[in-house]
C-alpha positions as CSV (number, residue, x, y, z in Angstrom):
1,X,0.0,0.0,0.0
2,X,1.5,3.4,-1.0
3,X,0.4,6.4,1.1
4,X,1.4,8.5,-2.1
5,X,2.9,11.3,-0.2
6,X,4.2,13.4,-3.1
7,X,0.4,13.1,-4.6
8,X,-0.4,16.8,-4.4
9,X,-3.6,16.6,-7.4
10,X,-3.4,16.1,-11.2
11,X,-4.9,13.5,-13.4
12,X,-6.7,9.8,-11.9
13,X,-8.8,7.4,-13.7
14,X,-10.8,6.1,-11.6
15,X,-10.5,8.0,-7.8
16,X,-12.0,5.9,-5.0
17,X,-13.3,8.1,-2.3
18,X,-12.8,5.8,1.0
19,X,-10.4,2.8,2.2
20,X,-12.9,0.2,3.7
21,X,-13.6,-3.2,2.7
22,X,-15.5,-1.1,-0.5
23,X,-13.4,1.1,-1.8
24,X,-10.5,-1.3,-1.4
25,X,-12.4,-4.2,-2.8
26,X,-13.1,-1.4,-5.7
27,X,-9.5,-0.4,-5.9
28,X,-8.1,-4.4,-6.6
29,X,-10.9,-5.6,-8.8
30,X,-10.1,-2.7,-11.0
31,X,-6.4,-3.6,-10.8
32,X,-6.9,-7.1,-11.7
33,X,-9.5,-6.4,-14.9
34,X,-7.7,-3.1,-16.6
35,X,-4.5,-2.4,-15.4
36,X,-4.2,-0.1,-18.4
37,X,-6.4,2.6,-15.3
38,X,-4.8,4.5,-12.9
39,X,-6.3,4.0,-9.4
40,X,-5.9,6.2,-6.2
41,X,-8.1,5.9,-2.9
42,X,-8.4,8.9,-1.0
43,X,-8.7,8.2,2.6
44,X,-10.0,11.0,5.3
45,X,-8.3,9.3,7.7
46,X,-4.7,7.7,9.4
47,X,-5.2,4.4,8.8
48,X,-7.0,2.0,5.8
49,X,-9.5,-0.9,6.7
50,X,-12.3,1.5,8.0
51,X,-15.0,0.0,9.9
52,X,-12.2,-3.0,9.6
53,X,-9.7,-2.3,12.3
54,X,-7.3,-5.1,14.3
55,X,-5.3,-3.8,17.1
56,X,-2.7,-5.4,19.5
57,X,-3.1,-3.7,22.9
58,X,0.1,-4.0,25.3
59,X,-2.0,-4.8,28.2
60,X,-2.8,-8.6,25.6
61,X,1.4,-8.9,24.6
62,X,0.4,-8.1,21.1
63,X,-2.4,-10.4,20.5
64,X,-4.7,-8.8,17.8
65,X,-8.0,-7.8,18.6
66,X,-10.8,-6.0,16.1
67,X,-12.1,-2.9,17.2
68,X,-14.5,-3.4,14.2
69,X,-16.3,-6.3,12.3
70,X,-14.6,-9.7,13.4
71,X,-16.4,-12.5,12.4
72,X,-16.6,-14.0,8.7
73,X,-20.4,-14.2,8.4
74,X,-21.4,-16.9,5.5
75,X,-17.9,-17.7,5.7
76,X,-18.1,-20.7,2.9
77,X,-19.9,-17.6,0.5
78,X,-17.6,-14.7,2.2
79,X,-15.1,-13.3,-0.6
80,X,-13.0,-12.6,2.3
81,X,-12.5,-16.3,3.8
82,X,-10.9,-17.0,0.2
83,X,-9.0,-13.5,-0.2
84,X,-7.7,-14.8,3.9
85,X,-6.2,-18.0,2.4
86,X,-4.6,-16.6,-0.4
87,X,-2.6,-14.1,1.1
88,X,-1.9,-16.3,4.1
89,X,-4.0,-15.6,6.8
90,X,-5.5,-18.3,9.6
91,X,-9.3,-18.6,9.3
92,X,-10.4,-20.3,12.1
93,X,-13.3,-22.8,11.7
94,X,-14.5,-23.6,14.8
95,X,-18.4,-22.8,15.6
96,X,-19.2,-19.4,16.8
97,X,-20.3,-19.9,20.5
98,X,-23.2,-18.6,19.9
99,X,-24.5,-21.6,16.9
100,X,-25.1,-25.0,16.7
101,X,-22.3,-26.6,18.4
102,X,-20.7,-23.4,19.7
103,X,-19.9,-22.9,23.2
104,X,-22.8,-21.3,25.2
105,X,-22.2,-20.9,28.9
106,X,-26.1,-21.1,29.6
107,X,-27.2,-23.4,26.8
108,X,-28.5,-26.2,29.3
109,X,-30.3,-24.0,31.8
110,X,-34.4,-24.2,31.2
111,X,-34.8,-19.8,31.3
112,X,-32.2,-19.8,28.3
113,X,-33.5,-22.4,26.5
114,X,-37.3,-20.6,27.0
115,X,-35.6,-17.0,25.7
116,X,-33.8,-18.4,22.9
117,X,-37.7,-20.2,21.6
118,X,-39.1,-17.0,22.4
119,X,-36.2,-14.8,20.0
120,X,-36.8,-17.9,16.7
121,X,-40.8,-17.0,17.3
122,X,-39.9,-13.5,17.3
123,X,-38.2,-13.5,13.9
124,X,-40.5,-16.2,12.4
125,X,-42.8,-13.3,13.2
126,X,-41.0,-11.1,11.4
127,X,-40.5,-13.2,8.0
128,X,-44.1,-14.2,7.9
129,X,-45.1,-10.1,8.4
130,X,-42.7,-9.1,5.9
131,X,-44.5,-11.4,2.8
132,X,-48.1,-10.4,4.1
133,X,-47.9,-6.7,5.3
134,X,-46.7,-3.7,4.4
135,X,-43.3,-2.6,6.5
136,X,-43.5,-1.4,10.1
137,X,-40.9,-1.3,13.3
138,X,-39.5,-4.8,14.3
139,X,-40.8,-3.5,17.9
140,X,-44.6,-4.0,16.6
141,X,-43.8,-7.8,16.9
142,X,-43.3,-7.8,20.4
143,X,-45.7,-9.5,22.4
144,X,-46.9,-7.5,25.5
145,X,-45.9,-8.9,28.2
146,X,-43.9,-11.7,26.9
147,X,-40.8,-11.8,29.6
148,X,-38.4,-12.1,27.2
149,X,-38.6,-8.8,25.3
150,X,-36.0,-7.5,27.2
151,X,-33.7,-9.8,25.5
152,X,-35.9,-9.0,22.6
153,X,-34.7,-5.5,22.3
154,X,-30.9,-6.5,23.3
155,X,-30.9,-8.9,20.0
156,X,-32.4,-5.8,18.3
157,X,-29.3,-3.7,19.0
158,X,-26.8,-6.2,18.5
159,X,-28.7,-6.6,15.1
160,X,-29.3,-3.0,14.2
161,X,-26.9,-1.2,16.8
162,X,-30.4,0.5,17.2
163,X,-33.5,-0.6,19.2
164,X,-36.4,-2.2,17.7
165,X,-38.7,0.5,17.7
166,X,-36.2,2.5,15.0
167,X,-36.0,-0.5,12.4
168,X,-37.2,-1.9,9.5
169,X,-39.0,-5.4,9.7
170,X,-38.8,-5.7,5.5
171,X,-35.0,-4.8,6.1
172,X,-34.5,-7.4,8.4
173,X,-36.1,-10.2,6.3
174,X,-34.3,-9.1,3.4
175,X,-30.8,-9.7,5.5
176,X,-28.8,-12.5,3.6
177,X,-25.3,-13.2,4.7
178,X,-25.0,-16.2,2.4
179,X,-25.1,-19.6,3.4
180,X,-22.4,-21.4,5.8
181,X,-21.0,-21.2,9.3
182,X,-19.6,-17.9,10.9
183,X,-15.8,-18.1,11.0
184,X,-13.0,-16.0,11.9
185,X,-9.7,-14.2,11.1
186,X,-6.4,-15.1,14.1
187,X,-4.5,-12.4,12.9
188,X,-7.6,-9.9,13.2
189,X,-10.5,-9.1,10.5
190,X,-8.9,-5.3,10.1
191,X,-5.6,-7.0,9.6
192,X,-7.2,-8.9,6.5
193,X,-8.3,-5.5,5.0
194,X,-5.4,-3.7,5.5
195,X,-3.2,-6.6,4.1
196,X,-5.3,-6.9,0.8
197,X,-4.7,-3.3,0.3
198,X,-1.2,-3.5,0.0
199,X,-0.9,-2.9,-3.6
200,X,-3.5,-0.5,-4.0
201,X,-2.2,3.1,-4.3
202,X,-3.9,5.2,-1.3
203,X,-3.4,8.5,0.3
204,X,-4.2,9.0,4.3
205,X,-5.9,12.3,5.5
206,X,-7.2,13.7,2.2
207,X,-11.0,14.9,3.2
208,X,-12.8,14.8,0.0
209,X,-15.7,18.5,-0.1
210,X,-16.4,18.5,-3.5
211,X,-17.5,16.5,-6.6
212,X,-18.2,18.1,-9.7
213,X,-19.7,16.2,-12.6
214,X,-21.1,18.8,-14.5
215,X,-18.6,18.4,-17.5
216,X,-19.3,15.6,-19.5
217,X,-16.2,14.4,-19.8
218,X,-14.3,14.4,-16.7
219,X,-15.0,14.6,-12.5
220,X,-13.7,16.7,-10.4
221,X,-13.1,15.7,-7.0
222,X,-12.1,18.5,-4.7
223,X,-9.9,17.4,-1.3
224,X,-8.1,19.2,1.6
225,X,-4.8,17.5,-0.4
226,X,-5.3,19.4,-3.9
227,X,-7.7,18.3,-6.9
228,X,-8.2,15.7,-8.9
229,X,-9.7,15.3,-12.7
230,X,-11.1,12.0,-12.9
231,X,-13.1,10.1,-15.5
232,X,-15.2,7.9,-12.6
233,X,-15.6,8.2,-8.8
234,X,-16.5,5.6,-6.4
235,X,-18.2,6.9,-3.1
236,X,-17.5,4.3,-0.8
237,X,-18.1,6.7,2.8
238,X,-20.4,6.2,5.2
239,X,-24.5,6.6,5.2
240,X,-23.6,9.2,8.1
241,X,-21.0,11.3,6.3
242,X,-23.1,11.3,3.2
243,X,-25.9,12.5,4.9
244,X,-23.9,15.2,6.7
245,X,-23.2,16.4,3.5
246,X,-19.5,16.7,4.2
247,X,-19.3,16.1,0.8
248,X,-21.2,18.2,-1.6
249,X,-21.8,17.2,-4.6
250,X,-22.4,19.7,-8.2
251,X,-25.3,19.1,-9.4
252,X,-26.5,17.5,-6.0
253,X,-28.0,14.7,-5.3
254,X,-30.6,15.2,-2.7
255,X,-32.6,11.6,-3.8
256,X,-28.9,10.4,-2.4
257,X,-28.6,12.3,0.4
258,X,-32.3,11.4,1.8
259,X,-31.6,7.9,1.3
260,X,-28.5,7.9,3.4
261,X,-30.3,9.8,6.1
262,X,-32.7,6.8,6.4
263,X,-30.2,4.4,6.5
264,X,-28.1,5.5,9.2
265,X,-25.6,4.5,11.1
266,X,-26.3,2.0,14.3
267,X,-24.0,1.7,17.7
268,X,-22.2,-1.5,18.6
269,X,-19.2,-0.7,20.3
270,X,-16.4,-3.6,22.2
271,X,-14.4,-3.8,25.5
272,X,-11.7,-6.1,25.7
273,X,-11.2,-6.8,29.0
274,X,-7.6,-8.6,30.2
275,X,-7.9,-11.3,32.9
276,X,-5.7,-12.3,35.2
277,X,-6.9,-15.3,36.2
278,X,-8.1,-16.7,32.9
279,X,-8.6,-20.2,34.2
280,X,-11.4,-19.2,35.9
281,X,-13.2,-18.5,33.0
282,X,-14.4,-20.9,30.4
283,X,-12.5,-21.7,26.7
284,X,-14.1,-20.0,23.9
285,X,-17.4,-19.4,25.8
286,X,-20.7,-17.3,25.2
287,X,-23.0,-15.3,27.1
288,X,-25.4,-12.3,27.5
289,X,-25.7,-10.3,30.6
290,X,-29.1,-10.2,31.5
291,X,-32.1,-13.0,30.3
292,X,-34.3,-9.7,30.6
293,X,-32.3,-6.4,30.0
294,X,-32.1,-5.0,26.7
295,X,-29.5,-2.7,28.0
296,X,-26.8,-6.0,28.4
297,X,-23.9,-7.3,27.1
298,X,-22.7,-9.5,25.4
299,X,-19.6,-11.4,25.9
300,X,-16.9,-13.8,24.4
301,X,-15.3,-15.4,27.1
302,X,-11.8,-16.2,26.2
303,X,-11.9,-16.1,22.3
304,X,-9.0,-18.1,20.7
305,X,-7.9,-19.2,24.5
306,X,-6.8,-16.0,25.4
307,X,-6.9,-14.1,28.4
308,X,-9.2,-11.7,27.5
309,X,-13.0,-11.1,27.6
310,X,-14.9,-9.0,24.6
311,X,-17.9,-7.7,25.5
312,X,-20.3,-6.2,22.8
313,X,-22.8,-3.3,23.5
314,X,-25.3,-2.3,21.4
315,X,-27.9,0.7,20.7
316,X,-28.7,3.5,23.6
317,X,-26.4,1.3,26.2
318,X,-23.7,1.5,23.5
319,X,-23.6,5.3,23.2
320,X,-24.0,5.9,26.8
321,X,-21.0,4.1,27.4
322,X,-19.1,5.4,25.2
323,X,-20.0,8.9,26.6
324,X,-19.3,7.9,29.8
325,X,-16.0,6.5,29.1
326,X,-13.8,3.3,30.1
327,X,-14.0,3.1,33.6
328,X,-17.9,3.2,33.3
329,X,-17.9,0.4,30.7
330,X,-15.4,-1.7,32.8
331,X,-17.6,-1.3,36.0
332,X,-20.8,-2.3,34.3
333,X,-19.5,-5.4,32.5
334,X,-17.7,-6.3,35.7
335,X,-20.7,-6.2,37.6
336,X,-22.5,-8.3,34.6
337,X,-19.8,-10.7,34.8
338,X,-20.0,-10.8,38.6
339,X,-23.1,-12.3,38.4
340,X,-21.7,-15.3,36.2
341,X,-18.6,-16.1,38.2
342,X,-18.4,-13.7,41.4
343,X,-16.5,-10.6,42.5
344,X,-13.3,-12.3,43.4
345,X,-12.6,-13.0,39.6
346,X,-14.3,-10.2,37.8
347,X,-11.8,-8.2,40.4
348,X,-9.2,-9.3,38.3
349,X,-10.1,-7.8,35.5
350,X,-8.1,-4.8,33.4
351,X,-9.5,-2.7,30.2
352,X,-7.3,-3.6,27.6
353,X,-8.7,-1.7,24.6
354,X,-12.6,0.2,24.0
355,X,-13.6,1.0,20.6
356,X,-16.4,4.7,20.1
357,X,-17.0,4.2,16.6
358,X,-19.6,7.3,17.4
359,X,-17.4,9.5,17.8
360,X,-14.8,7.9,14.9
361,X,-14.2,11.1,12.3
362,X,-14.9,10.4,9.1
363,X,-17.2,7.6,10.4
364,X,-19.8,8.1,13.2
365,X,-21.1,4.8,13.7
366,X,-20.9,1.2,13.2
367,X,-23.0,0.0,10.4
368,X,-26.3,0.9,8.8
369,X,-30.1,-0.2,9.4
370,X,-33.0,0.9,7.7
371,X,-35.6,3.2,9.1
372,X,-39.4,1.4,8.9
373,X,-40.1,1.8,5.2
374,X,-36.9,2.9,4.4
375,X,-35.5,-0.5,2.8
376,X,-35.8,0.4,-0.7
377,X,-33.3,3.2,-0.1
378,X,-30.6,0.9,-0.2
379,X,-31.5,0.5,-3.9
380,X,-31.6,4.4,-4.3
381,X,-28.0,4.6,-2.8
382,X,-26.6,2.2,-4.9
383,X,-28.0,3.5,-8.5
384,X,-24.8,4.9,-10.6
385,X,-25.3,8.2,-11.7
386,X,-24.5,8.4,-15.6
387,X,-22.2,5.2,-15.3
388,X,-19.1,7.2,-13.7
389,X,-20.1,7.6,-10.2
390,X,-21.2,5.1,-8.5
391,X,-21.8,4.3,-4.7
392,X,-20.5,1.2,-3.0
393,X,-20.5,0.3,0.7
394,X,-22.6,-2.1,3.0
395,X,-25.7,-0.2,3.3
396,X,-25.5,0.0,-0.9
397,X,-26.0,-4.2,-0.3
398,X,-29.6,-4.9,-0.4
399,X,-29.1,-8.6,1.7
400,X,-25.4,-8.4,2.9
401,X,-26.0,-4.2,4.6
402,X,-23.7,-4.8,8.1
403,X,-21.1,-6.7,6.8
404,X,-17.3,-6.1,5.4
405,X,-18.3,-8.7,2.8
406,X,-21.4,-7.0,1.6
407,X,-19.4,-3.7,1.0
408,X,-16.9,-5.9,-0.7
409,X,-19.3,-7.0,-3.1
410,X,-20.5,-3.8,-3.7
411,X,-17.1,-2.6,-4.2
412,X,-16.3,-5.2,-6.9
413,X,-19.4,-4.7,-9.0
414,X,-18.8,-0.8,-9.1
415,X,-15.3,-1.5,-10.7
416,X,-16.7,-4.4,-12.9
417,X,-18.9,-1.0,-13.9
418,X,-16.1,0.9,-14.5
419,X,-13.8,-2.1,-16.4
420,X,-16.7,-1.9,-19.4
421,X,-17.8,1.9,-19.4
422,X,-14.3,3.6,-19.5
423,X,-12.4,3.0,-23.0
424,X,-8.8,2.8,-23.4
425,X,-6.8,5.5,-23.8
């Protein structure tokens, strides 16, 4: 990967607006079908992967841990299990504790059993609705007083990063991930991104404010780093930066700009938690917080055998921690945790890294859900505008929104796009 640090403007082919799982997947699909292009990614901020980010906190010796997505969803379908293996990477196989034949602390106990029946009725609910009514809130399926809707609405923000009263039941049923198991990346899922884009020409910390497409025959792209004419854009940024309007676009877009403001950005935020005493805690293990809380964690319990804990907030609690800071988030997961295996051992506990993808620049959330009635904007997103800009990122996927592979994908087909429309010089 080239931070291209003498790039001070000029003349690009093709200028991809954004380093994440998109705009890198964009960036080495064009590579690989017309080399002939030049290709530069303009990144706002330090570091590529975006929403893809592995870390290796002291307080762990180095071991990696991601900050962002981490788990190959519909691995056996997931471009990035097969990009992992080619460039050398360890996918681990094993089932997620959460599935079938995953590790689940609780799993034998009669209450869990009774709330995990009660969360398949809930989205059995939720398919049947979508193919016999017309969209509404995935909080309308909620039974009142059914004791379980407290775990309900924590599913809902683990799902969404938003409660269930703010999203889309049509969205929801239209979530695909692809068939096959939910594996994972050792060296980190962020580490996967940022790896792949090793050949791809970037530059760090150039804030795109402008687009022009007036001209017929060229883009111009406008950045804090100088400007570029360009003869197709890819727009692979966030629903929330888009609908911020950081950048503005000549003629607008406003059709663009609605849709991204109903497809916003959800909160799901980790705490990695060192222990000290890691054989006190189960291998690999799985568990929420509360059976009745939607404000609850939840937490892998020694992933990969080491001693460390990740818990996994979601929605309002997600925000409110993250306002409120590490030492907050470390005292209410302890006391979560103290409830599954006592003071003494949750006393041993240490905050070895805390992600606020809120308040990331050039970010401001973790990935997008759709408002009720707002799923077809996905499809308004996604539409290229005169087959030289196009838009690419998970919430342009209309089954695969929330996931690194779903940008991916939408990434790829915007250069496949690009491969046919733009001739050779």
């Amino acid at each position: 990967m080239s931070d291209s640090l003498e790039w001070k403007g000029g003349a690009i082919d093709v200028t991809i607006v954004g380093a994440g799982a998109a705009g890198i997947g964009a960036a080495r699909r064009l590579q690989a079908l017309r080399p002939d292009l030049s290709v530069l990614v303009l990144e706002a901020g330090d570091r590529v992967g975006g929403r893809a980010w592995t870390i290796r906190p002291p307080l762990l010796e180095g071991n990696p841990v991601d900050l962002g997505c981490g788990w190959l969803h519909g691995a056996r379908t997931n471009a990035w299990t097969g990009i992992a293996e080619e460039i050398g990477l360890t996918v681990e196989k094993t089932p997620a504790p959460w599935s079938e034949g995953g590790r689940n602390l609780e799993a034998k106990i009669q209450a869990e059993q009774d709330a995990r029946a009660a969360i398949n009725e809930f989205f059995l609910r939720a398919e049947k609705h979508s193919d016999q009514h017309p969209d509404g809130a995935l909080a309308d399926l909620l039974e009142p007083g059914n004791p379980f809707n407290g775990r309900l609405g924590a599913i809902g923000t683990y799902l969404n990063g938003a409660e269930l009263d703010q999203a889309s039941i049509k969205d929801y049923s239209n979530y695909d991930p692809g068939p096959g198991p939910d594996w994972r990346i050792r060296e980190g899922y962020g580490t996967l991104v940022a790896t792949y884009a090793q050949p791809v020409p970037v530059k760090l910390g150039a804030i795109v404010t402008r687009v022009d497409h007036r001209a017929a025959d060229h883009i111009v792209v406008e950045t804090t780093m100088g400007t570029i004419e360009t003869r197709a854009v890819v727009i692979s940024v966030s629903t929330n930066v888009l609908a911020s309007e950081h950048i503005r676009f000549d003629p607008p877009f406003p059709e663009k700009i609605k849709a991204a403001g109903e497809l916003p950005l959800g909160l799901a935020n980790k705490l990695f938690l060192r222990t000290s005493l890691p054989e006190e805690f189960p291998l690999d293990t799985h568990l929420i917080g509360s059976r009745n809380l939607s404000a609850t964690g939840s937490y892998q319990i020694r992933p990969f055998g080491r001693p460390v804990i990740e818990a996994y907030f979601g929605g309002p609690l997600a925000h409110d921690l993250e306002k409120a800071g590490q030492a907050a988030a470390l005292s209410f997961a302890s006391e979560e945790l103290a409830h599954h295996f006592g003071n003494e051992v949750t006393a041993k506990l240490d905050v070895a890294a805390m992600s606020a993808w809120a308040g990331t620049r050039h970010i401001g959330g973790s990935y997008s859900y759709a408002r009720p009635g707002a799923s077809p904007q996905r499809s308004v997103l996604a539409a290229p505008v005169d087959d030289r800009l196009f838009f690419a990122g998970e919430a342009c996927s209309l089954s695969r929104f929330s996931t690194a592979h779903g940008a991916y994908e939408t990434g790829a087909a915007a250069a496949e796009r690009i491969a046919i429309s733009i001739p050779g010089r």
